[in-house]
N, C-alpha and C positions, 0 to 999 in steps of 0.2 A: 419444703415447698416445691411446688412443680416448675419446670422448666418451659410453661408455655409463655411467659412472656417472653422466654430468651427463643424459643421457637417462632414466635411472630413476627419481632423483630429482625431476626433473619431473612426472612422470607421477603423484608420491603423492595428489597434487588431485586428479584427474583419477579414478582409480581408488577413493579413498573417495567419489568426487561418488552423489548419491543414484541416477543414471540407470545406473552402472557399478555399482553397489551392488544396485541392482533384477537388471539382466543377471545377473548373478554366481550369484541369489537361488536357491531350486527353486521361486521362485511366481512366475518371470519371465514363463512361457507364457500362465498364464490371468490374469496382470497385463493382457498385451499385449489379450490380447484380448478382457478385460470392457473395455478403457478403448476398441478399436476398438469395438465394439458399444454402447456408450453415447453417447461423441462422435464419432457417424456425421455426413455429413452436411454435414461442415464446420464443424460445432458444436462450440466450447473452451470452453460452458457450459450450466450446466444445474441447474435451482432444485434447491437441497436434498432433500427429500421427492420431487421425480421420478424423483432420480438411485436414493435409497434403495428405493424401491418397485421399478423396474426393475432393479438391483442382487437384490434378494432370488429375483425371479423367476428373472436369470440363473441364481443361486449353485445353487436347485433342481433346474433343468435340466444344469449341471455334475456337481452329484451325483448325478443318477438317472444320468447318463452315466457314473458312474465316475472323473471324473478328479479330479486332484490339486485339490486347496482348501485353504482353511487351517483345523485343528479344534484344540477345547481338548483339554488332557488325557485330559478324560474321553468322548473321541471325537466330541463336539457341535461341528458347523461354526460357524464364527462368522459372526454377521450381517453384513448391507451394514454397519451403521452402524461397527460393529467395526472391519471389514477399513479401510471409508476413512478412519477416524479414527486408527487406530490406526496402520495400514500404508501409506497413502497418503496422508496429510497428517502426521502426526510422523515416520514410520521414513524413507519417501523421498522427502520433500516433492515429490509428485507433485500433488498438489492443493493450493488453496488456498479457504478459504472466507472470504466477504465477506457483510456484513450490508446488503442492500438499503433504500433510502427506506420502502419497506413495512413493514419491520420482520420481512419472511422473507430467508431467506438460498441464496444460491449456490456453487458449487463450480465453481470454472473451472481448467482445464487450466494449469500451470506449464510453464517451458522444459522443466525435466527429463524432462516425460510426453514432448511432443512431440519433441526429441529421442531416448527410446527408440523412439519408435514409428518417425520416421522412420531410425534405424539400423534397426529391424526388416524395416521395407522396401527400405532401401539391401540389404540382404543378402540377401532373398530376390525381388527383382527381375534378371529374368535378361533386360531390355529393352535392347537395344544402342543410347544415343544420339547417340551419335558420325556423324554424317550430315551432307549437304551443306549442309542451314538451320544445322547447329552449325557448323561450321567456316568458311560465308558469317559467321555474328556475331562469333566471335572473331576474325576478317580484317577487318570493317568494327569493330571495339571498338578495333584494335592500331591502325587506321589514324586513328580520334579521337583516341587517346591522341598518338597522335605528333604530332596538329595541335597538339593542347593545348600539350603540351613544345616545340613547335618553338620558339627561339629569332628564328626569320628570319622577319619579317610576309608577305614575300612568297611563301615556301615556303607558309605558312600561307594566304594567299591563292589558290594555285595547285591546294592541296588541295580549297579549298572550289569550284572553279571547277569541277572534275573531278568531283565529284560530282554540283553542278549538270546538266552534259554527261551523265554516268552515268543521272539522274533523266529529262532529258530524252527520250534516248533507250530508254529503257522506256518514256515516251509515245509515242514514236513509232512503234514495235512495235505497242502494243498499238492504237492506231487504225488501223494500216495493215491489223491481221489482222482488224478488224470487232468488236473488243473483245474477244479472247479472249487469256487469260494464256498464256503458255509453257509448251508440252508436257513441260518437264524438273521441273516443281513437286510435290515428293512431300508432300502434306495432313500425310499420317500423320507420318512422318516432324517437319515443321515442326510438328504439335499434341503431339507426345512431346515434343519439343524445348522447347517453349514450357513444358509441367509442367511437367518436371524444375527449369525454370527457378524455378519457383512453388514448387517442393515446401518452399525453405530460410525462407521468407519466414516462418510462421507462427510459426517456432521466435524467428526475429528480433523480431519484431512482441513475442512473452511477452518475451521478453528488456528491450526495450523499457519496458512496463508495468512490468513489476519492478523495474528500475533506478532509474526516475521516483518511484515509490512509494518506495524506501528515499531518495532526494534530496530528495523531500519533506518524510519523517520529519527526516531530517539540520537540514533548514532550520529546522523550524519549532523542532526540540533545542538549534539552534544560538542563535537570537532569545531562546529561555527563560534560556541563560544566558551572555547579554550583559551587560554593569551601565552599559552606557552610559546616560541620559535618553530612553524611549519615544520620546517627540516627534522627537526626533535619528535613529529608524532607522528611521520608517516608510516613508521614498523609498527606503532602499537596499534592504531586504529587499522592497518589493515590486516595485525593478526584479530584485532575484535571483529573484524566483520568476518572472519572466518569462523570464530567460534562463535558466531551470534545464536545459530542452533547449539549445539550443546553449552552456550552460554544460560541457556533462559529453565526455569521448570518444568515448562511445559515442554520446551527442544529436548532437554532430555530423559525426558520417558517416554517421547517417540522417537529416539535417535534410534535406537535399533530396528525397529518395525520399517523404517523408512531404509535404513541399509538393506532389511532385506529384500524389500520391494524392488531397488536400484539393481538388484542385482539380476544381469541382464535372462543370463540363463536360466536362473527360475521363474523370471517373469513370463520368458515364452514357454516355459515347462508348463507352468499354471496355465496359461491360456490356452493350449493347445487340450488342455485337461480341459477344463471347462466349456469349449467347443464340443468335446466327445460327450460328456455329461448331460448337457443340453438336447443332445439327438441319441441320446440313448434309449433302446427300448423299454427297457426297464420301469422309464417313467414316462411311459404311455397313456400311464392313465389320466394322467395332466395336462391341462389344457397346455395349447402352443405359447399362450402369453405369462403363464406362471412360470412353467420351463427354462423362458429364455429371462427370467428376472434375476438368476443365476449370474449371465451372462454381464448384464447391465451392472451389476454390482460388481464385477468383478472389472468391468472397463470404468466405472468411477473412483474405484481405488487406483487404478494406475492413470488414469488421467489427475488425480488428487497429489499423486508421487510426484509424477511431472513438474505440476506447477510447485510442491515444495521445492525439488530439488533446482529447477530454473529461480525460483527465489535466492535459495542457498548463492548461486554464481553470481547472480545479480547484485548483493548486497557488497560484495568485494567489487564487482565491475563500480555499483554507484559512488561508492567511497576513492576507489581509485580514480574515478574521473573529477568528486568534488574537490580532489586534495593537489596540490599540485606538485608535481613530482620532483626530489632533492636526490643528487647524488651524494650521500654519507660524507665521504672520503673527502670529493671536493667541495663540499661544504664546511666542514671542519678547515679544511687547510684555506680558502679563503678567508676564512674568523680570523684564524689565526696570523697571517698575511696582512688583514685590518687591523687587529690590535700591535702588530708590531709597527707598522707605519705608524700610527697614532702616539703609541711612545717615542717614538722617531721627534715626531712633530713636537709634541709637550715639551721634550729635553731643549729642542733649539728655540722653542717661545723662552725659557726659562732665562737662556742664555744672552740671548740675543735683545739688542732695545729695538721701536718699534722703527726706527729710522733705517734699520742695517740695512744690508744688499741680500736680495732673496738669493736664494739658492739655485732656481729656473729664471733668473732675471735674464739671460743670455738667451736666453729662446722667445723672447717674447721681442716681437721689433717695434720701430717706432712708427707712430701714427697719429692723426691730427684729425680731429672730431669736432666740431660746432657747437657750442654749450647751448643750453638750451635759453639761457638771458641773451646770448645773439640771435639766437631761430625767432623770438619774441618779440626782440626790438628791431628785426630787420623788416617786420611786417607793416606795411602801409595802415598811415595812421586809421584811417576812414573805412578797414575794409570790418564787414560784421563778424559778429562769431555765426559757427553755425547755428543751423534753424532746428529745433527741437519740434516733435512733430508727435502727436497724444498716438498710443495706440490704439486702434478700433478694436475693440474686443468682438467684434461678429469676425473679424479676419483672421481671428485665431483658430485651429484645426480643434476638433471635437470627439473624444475619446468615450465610450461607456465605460461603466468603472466594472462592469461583468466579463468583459473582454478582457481588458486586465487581467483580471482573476482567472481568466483562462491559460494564460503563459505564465503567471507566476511560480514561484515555486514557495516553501515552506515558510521561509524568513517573509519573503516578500508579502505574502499571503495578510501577514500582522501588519504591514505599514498599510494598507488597504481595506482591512477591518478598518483601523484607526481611521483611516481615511472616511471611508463610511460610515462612523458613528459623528461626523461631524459636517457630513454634506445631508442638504436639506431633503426633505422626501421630494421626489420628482423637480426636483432642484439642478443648481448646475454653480460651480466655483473653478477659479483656473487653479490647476494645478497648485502652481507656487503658495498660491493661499492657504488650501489642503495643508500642503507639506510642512510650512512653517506654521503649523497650528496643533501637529499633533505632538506625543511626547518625544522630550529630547534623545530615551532611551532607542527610539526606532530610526530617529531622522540621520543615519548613517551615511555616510559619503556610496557606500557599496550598493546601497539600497534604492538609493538617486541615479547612480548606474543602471541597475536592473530596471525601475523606472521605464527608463529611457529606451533601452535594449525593448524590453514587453510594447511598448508604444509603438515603435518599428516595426517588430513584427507583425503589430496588430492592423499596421499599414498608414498610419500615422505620417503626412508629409512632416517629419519635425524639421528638415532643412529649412522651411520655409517661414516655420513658424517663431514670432517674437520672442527673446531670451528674457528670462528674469532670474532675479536673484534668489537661491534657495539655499537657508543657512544651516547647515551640516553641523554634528557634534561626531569629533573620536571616539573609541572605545577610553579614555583620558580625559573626555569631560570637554574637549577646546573646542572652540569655536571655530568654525571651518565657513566661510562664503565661496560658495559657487554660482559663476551662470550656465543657465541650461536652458534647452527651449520650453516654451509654458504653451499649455493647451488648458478647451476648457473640459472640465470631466462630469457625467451627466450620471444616472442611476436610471431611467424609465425604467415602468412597471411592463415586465414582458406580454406582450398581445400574448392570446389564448389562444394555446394550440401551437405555440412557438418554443421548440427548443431552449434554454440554457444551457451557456458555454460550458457553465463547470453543475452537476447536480451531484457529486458526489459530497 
C-alpha cells in the first residue's frame, strides 16, 4: 500500500506551523514585504518604537498605493502597533519582543519570519547554482566524509597524502605563472555559490536562540520543583546549565560550527575577506546591492554567534542567580554540628523527668510578668471594647492584573493565569478573594511573596492598604494563614493603539 496517508498526516505540524499559516493568509504579500523593508540590512532586530514609527509610515504609503492592508470593520486600517501585536507576535509568532537592560524593548525576527521570507526567495529566485565551485565542494565534502568513515588508517593516510600532493601542486602552478590563479576560475559563479551556502544559516542561528531559551526556562522550572536539600543541587544544576548546549540535539550538531565562529581570529580573518570580496573588481559586473549581500550574510551569522554564545553565559549567570548559594564544607559540618546536638538532647529527655533542673537554668534570671487574668480584671468595669469599624472597599489601592504580568516571572506567571480564569471579564475582585479561590497546588506561601514584591514594584501603596487573610498551602499539603495587604485587581480591555505590558 502507499505511504500517503502516513505522508499527510505528517505534514498536519507543518501546515498549522505559523510560517505556513502566514503563506496560506491574503496578508501574506505585504507581510513579506513590510518585514523585507524593515529588517533590511541584515538586521533581525530592531527597538520597539523604530520598528512602530517606520511601520506607520510604510502602512501610509501602502494605502495611498491601494493595496491590500489590514482594516477594522468600519473600514479604518489598523496601526503598526496593532498589526505586530496582534498579527505578528500572537496570530503568527513571527516576532518576538524582549525587554532590554534599559528598561526599552525590542522586536527581533523568530525562525518562522526568516523561514517565510527565505521560502519567498527560494521561489522567486530564478539563479542557477549548480556550477563547478558547487560540485568541486560536494566532490571535496564526499571525499572528507569517506576519510572520516574509512575504517583502514592507512587508506586514511593515503587520502591525507593526496591532498597534500593536490595543495602542493596549486603552489607550484601558481609560482611558475608569476602569481596568477587559473584562467578556468568563474568569481561569479563561486560568490553565488558561497550565498546560497549562507542564505540557511540565519534561520539556524533563530532556531538556535529559541531552543536555548525554552532550555533555559525548563532548567530553572525544573530546580523550583525539586524537594531535594539546596545545598545538595547547586553543582549539579550549574554543571547542567553549562552543558545546556551540548546537552540538547539540536546544541550538538551546532556545537562545532559555533566553536568556530567564536573563534576570534577567523572571525576577523573572514570578515576582513569578505570586505575585499565585495569591492572586488572581478565582480563588477554586479550590481552594488547584490555584491554587498555577501557582506550582510556574513554580519548575520556573527551577530547569530553572539546572541548564541551571550545565551550560553546567561544560562549559568540565570541559574546561579535563582539558586542560592551554599558553602559545601560548611554546610555539611553544620548538619552535622545539628544532629549531634539533637542526640545530645534525645539522650537527656530519655533520662531526665520532666520536673529536673535544666541545664541553662543558671543563665536565665529571675523576672515578674502580669498574667494576662490580672491585665483583664484590672480593667475598669464600664470601659468598652474597641470599636470595629467595616472596610470601605473604594479605599483599597487598585492594581491591573496585565501589569502584574509584566514583573512576574515563570512560576508566578500560573498563579495569575489562574487568577484570570476566575476574575470576571472587565470585572474587578480584591486580591485575597482571587488567591483563596484558585488551586491549592499554586497558592504557595513564595508565590504570595512575589505577589506582594510585583505590586510594589508596580507602585502599588501596599503600606497603606487594608490586610487580609490569605491561606497558603506547603509543598506538604499544610495549611498555612497569612495576612498581607489586599487590593482590588481589575483586567480592562486595552484602548486601541495602546501598548501591552507583556506581548510576548
Amino acid at each position: 500500500m502507499s505511504d500517503v496517508i502516513t505522508q499527510y498526516g505528517q505534514l498536519d505540524s507543518v501546515f498549522a506551523d505559523g510560517a505556513m499559516r502566514l503563506l496560506r493568509s491574503g496578508y501574506a504579500q505585504v507581510s513579506v514585504a513590510l518585514l523585507r523593508s524593515l529588517f533590511a540590512e541584515g538586521t533581525s532586530r530592531l527597538e520597539s518604537e523604530i520598528l512602530y514609527a517606520q511601520m506607520d509610515a510604510m502602512l501610509d504609503e501602502l494605502e495611498f498605493a491601494d493595496c491590500r492592508i489590514w482594516r477594522h470593520d468600519d473600514g479604518t486600517r489598523y496601526d503598526a502597533r496593532e498589526v505586530v501585536n496582534d498579527k505578528w507576535v500572537r496570530e503568527f509568532k513571527l516576532l518576538e519582543r524582549r525587554i532590554l537592560p534599559s528598561g526599552e524593548s525590542e522586536h527581533s525576527l523568530r525562525p518562522v519570519a526568516l523561514a517565510v521570507m527565505s521560502c519567498i526567495d527560494a521561489i522567486a529566485n530564478d539563479t542557477i547554482v549548480l556550477s563547478s565551485p558547487r560540485v568541486e565542494m560536494i566532490v571535496e565534502a564526499l571525499t572528507k566524509l569517506s576519510t572520516a568513515v574509512n575504517p583502514d588508517p592507512e587508506a586514511q593516510r593515503a587520502d591525507l597524502v593526496a591532498k597534500v600532493e593536490q595543495a602542493q601542486r596549486a603552489l607550484d602552478e601558481f609560482d611558475a605563472s608569476g602569481g596568477k590563479l587559473p584562467d578556468d576560475l568563474d568569481p561569479i559563479a563561486m560568490y553565488r555559490n558561497a550565498l546560497d551556502l549562507m542564505s540557511q544559516v540565519p534561520v539556524d542561528m533563530s532556531r538556535i536562540e529559541e531552543m536555548m531559551y525554552e532550555e533555559r526556562n525548563n532548567l530553572i522550572d525544573s530546580f523550583h520543583a525539586d524537594n531535594r536539600p539546596g545545598g545538595e543541587l547547586i553543582a549539579e544544576y550549574l554543571q547542567r546549565s553549562d552543558d545546556l548546549f551540548s546537552g540538547t540535539d539540536s546544541g550538538q550538531v551546532y556545537n562545532g560550527a559555533i566553536k568556530m565562529l567564536s573563534n576570534r581570529s577567523l572571525n576577523a580573518q573572514i570578515t576582513a575577506r569578505v570586505r575585499m570580496i565585495t569591492r572586488s573588481e572581478a565582480l563588477d559586473s554586479m550590481d552594488t546591492h547584490e555584491r554587498s549581500a555577501l557582506e550582510r550574510a556574513w554580519k548575520q551569522m556573527v551577530e547569530g554567534m553572539h546572541g548564541v554564545l551571550k545565551l550560553r553565559r546567561s544560562c549559568s549567570e540565570t541559574v546561579a542567580n535563582a539558586i542560592t548559594q551554599y558553602d559545601h564544607d560548611v554546610y555539611r559540618e553544620y548538619t552535622a554540628l545539628l544532629k549531634e546536638l539533637y542526640r545530645v538532647v534525645l539522650e537527656r529527655g530519655k533520662q531526665q523527668t520532666p520536673l529536673s533542673r535544666s541545664p541553662m537554668l543558671d543563665c536565665i534570671g529571675n523576672f515578674e510578668a502580669e498574667t494576662i487574668k490580672y491585665k483583664l480584671s484590672a480593667q475598669p468595669a464600664k470601659q468598652p471594647p474597641p470599636a470595629l469599624f467595616e472596610a470601605d472597599r473604594d479605599t483599597l489601592p487598585t492594581i491591573d492584573l496585565e501589569r502584574l504580568q509584566f514583573f512576574s516571572g515563570t512560576q508566578t506567571l500560573k498563579v495569575l493565569e489562574a487568577l484570570e480564569s476566575i476574575l470576571p471579564p472587565q470585572g474587578e475582585a480584591t486580591l485575597s478573594e482571587l488567591f483563596n479561590s484558585i488551586g491549592q497546588n499554586l497558592r504557595r506561601e513564595v508565590e504570595l511573596t512575589g505577589l506582594m514584591h510585583y505590586a510594589v514594584l508596580a507602585g502599588v501603596p501596599v503600606e497603606y492598604a487594608k490586610r487580609s487573610v490569605y491561606v497558603c498551602y506547603d509543598f506538604e499539603g499544610n495549611k498555612k494563614y497569612w495576612e498581607a495587604p489586599d487590593m482590588v485587581v481589575t483586567h480592562k480591555k486595552l484602548e486601541q493603539g495602546k501598548e501591552p505590558f507583556n506581548v510576548a
